[in-house]
C-alpha positions, 0 to 999 in steps of 0.5 A: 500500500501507498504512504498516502493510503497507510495515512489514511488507514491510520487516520480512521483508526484515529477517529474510532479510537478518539470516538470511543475515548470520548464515549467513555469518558462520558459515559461510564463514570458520567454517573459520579459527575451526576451526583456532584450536580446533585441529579436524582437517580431517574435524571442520571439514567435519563442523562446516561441514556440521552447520548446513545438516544443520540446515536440511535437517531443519528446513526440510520441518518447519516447513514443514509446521508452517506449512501446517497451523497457519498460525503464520508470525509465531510460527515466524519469531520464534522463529527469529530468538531461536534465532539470537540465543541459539546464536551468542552462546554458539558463542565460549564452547564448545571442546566438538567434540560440543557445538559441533555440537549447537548449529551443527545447531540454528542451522541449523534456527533460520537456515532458518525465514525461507526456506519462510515468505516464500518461500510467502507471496510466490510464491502472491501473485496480482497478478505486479507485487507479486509481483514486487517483494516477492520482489525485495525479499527477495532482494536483502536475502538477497543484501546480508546474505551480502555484508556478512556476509562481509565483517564476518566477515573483518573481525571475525575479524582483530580477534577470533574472538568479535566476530564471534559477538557481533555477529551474534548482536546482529543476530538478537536486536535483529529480533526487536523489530520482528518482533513489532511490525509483523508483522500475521497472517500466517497469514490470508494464506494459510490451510492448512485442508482435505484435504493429498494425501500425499508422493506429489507429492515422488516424482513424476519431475519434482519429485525430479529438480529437489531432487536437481539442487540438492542435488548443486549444493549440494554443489559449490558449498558445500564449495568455498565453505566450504574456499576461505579455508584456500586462500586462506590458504595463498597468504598472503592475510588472512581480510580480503581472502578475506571481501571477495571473497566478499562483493563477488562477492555484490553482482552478484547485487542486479543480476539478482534484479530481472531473474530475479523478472520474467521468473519472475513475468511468465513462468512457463513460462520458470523452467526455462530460467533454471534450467538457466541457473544449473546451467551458470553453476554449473560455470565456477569449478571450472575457474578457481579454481585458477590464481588468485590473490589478488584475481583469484579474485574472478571466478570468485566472481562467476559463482558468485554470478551463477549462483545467482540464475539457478538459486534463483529458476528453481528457486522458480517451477519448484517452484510449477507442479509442487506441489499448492497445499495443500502448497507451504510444505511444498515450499518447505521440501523445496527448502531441504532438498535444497540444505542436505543438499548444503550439508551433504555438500559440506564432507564430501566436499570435506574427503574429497577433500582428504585423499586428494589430500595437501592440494592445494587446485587438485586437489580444486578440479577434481575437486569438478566433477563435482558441478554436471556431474551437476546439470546432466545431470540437470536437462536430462533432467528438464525437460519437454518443450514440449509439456507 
């Protein structure tokens, strides 16, 4: 490959990782910024929940922006300057109604780089590069979520606003090489001619597989976003809670290697490591809460394990069952099912708290029932091998 086209490759690994830092450094130990502003339980999920609403909406949008103009380097820029711009302002507003405005569109500027890169890598022909370049851009995803957790835990025992200010320093200082090495994306894969209407997202199949991940989601994320205020409670610093999550996210650097090859090399078997992720999905919840301190950093570990499993099988799946002239746009509905799960979870898990007095452990188990279902229906969904 060109210099030119290396840059480039390492310029969307750049804007993933960049992406997932700031979603982490928003999202997981956003809860213990909440309580310093003095929000309720039901405000903080609902504030929890408002950046992936934001993704949800955003991303079928823009995807279908992409798949009809072609405008990827405009779209991704942009969403790196929205980043920028919305989390440098996020310490200076106490406003509840203002500060939801803002996280909803930083979850639209957050999820830009997913339906973008994510259509570009998975309909490369050559399996090798493909293969590598998704690799690639996951592993930067994964190392982003991992130091962003851990610089939040940091940042925020030192300052609440360091941690906006640093993150929002990361998004506006990408958007330098963004313009610089990014060539015409949008002749890469061009989106002209006849789309077939919203028919394809109901089919059977398609609708079963976004409402698989969104009911994972929805486990997955309002545990996630609520686990500090547990470890909290247990007298554990924001530090050690960021650290946790964080480490727990570098296992997935090992298998997003070996899940993008047999994806790539073996279409066919992306269901099964689908279905692998799913059941991976369900062991935490029943190991979170009799652990403590440090010891929590195992069932993180599955959980973090299991979403490599589940998102790249889920990718390949998607691909083979979407009509080519729409695949941005179907990229973009998978992030909006697992967003608009990511945006319920907080909800729902605070609901549950509320009604179990505040015990953690209780809500912990009953939040099961989420990835139990994503599973059921994920297994009566797939195909037979027949088809």
């Amino acid at each position: 490959m060109s210099r030119s086209h290396n840059l480039e490759i390492i310029t969307f690994a750049l804007i993933g990782f960049v992406s997932s830092f700031n979603f982490a450094t928003n999202s997981t130990l956003f809860s213990l910024f909440a309580q310093k502003l003095n929000f309720s339980p039901q405000q903080t999920g609902i504030l929890l929940g408002i950046l992936t609403a934001g993704s949800m909406v955003g991303a079928p949008l823009l995807g279908k922006l992409v798949d009809r103009t072609g405008k990827r380097k405009l779209i991704l820029v942009l969403g790196m300057l929205g980043q920028g711009i919305l989390v440098l302002l996020t310490p200076f507003t106490g406003s509840f109604w203002l500060l939801a405005l803002m996280r909803f569109l930083l979850g639209v500027s957050i999820v830009v780089q997913a339906p973008v890169l994510n259509e570009l890598i998975v309909n490369l022909e050559d399996s090798q590069l493909r293969e590598r370049s998704l690799t690639f851009l996951s592993i930067a995803r994964s190392i982003g979520f991992s130091v962003g957790c851990m610089a939040s835990g940091i940042l925020m025992d030192f300052s609440v606003a360091w941690n906006f200010y640093f993150s929002a320093f990361l998004a506006l200082g990408t958007t330098i090489p963004a313009v610089k090495f990014i060539r015409k994306v949008d002749t890469v894969h061009p989106s002209s001619g006849e789309f077939p209407g919203l028919k394809w997202l109901f089919e059977k199949r398609v609708l079963a597989h976004y409402l698989s991940a969104m009911l994972r989601a929805t486990a997955v994320m309002g545990a996630l976003f609520f686990l500090p205020l547990f470890w909290q409670s247990t007298n554990q610093s924001a530090t050690s809670s960021g650290t946790i999550i964080g480490l727990a996210n570098f296992f997935q650097i090992l298998l997003f290697p070996i899940a993008s090859r047999i994806c790539s090399r073996f279409p066919e078997r992306s269901f099964s490591i689908a279905l692998l992720g799913y059941s991976m999905s369900i062991v935490p919840f029943y190991i979170f809460p009799f652990l403590r301190g440090w010891t929590a950093l195992l069932p993180q570990t599955i959980m973090s394990m299991s979403f490599v499993f589940f998102y790249i099988g889920a990718l390949f799946s998607i691909r083979e069952l979407v009509p080519r002239p729409r695949q941005a746009e179907a990229m973009g509905w998978l992030e909006t099912f697992i967003n608009l799960g990511g945006a319920v979870g907080p909800v729902v898990f605070a609901s549950f708290l509320a009604l179990n007095g505040n015990h953690f452990p209780r809500t912990i188990l009953l939040s099961s029932i989420f990835p139990i279902l994503a599973f059921a229906l994920f297994v009566l969904a797939r195909p037979s091998k027949k088809s």
